[in-house]
C-alpha positions as CSV (number, residue, x, y, z in Angstrom):
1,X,-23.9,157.7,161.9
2,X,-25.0,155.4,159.2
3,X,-23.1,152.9,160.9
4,X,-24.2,153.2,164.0
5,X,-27.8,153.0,162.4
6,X,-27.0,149.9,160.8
7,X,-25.6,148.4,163.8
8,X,-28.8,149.6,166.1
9,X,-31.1,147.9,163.7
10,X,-28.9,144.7,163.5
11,X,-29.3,144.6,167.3
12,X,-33.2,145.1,167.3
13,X,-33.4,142.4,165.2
14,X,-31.6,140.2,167.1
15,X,-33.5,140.7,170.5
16,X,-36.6,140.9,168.2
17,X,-36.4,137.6,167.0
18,X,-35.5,136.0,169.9
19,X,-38.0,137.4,172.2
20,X,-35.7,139.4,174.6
21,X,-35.2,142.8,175.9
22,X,-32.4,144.7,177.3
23,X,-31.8,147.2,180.3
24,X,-29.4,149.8,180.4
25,X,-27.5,151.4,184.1
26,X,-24.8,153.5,182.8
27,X,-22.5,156.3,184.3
28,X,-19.7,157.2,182.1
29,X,-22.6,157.6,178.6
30,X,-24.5,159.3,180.6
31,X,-27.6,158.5,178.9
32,X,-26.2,157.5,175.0
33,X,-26.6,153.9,175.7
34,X,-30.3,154.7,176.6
35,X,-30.6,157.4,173.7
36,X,-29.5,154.3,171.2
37,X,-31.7,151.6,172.3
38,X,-34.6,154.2,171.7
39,X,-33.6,154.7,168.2
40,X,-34.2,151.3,167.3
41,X,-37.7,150.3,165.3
42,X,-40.2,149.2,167.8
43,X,-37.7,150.0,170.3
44,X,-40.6,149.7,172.9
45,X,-41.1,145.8,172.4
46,X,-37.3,145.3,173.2
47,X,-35.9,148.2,175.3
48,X,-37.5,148.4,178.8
49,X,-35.4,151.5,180.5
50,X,-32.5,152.4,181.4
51,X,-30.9,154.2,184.8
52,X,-28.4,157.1,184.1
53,X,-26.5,156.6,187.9
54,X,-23.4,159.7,187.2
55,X,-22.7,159.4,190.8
56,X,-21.6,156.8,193.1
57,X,-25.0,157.8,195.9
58,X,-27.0,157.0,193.0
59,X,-25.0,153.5,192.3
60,X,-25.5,152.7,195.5
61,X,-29.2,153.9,196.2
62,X,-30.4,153.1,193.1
63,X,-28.9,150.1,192.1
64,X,-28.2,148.4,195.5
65,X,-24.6,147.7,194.8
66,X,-23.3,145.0,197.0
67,X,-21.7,146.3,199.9
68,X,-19.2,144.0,199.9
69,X,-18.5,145.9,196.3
70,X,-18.1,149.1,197.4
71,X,-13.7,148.7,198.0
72,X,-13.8,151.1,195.2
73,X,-13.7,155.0,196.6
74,X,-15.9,156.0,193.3
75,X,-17.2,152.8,192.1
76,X,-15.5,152.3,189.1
77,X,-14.1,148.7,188.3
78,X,-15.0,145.7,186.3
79,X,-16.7,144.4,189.7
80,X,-19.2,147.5,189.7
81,X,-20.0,147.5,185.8
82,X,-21.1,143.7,186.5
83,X,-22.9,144.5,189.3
84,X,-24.6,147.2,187.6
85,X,-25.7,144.5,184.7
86,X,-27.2,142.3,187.0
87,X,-29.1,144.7,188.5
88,X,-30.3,146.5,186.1
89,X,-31.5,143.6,184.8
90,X,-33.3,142.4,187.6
91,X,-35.1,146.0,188.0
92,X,-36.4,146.0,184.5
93,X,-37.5,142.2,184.4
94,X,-35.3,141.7,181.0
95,X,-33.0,138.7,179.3
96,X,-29.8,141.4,179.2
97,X,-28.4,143.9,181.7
98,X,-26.0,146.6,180.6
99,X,-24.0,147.7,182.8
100,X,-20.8,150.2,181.9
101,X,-18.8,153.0,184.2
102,X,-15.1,154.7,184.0
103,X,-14.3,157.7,183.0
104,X,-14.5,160.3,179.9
105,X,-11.4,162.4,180.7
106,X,-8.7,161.9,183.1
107,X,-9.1,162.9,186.8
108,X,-6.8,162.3,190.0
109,X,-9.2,159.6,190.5
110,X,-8.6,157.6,187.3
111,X,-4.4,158.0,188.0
112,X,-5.2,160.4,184.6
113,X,-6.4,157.7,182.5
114,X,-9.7,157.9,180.4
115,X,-11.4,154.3,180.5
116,X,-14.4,152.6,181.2
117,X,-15.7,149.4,182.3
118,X,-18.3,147.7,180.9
119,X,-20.3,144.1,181.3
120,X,-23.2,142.7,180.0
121,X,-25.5,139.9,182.3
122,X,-27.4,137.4,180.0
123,X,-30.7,135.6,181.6
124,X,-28.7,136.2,185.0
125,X,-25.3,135.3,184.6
126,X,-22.2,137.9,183.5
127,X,-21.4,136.8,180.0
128,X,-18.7,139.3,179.2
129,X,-16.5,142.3,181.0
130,X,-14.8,144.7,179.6
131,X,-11.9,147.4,180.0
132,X,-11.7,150.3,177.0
133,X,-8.7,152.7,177.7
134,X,-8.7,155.7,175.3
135,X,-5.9,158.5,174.9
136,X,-6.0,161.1,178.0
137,X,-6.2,163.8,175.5
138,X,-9.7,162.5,174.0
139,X,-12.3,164.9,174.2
140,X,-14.9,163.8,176.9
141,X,-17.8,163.8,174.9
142,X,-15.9,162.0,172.0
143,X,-14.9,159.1,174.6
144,X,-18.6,159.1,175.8
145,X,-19.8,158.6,171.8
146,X,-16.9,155.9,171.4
147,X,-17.9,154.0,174.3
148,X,-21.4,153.6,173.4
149,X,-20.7,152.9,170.1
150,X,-18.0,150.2,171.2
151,X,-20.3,148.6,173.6
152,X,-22.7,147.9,171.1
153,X,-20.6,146.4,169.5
154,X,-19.7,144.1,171.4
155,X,-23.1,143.4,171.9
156,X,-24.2,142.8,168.4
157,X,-20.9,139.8,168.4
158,X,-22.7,138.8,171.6
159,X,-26.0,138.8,170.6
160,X,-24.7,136.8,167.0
161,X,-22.9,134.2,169.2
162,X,-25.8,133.3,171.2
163,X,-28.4,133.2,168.0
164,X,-25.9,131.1,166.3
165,X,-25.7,128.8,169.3
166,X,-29.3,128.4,169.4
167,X,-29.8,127.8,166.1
168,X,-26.7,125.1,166.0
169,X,-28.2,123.8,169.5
């Protein structure tokens, strides 16, 4: 937990000081993404919301996934978690989309396999896209926690790469 507490507040700082804010759609977290941002200090000035969207109506409804997207019978592919980023996003009116979907325990669906997609958007544009394939024998809620804490992350090495890139620029 400490770490996880450490890593928030690196990433709150980061989007402090530059100004920016994130949005979150997730499926597979089921709200733990949204749960983290909201633990970070003045969480308010840099976290604008977040969409839990478990199911793929509410992908589509919701987020307005592309229709020419939708090849996918449950909307689970690298396509979707970019989609997902961008949208989210543009909903919330922020510099970085979140978007991340797969599964947390194996299912006919997922050939038995227990992985997630995930892809963050930067000011518009994808910037990174995941795949995270645990062991089929991880406990759901245990892939859902390593996920979220995976995810961020990568966004914290994201978030570093663009600061240092600024400053360098």
């Amino acid at each position: 937990m400490e770490l996880q507490k450490s890593l928030l507040q690196n990433i709150g700082h980061c989007l402090s000081a530059a100004g920016e804010s994130v949005a979150v759609a997730e499926s597979v977290t089921a709200g733990f993404l949204q749960f983290s941002f909201s633990q970070i200090h003045d969480s308010a000035n840099i976290f604008k919301g977040g969409l839990t969207v478990y199911d793929k109506t509410q992908k589509k409804e919701l987020l307005k996934i592309d229709k020419d997207r939708m090849n996918n019978e449950d909307l689970v592919s690298a396509e979707i978690a970019e989609e997902m980023a961008l949208k989210i996003s543009e909903i919330f009116d922020t510099d970085w989309g979140i978007g991340i979907t797969g599964y947390s325990q194996p299912s006919e669906l997922s050939e038995f396999k227990t992985f997630a997609y995930f892809s963050f958007s930067y000011k518009k544009e994808i910037i990174l896209t995941k795949i995270l394939e645990l062991h089929p024998r991880t406990e759901a809620v245990n892939a859902q926690l390593y996920y979220t804490e995976f995810l961020l992350g990568c966004l914290k090495c994201e978030l570093n790469k663009i600061a240092m890139h600024t400053h360098a620029g």
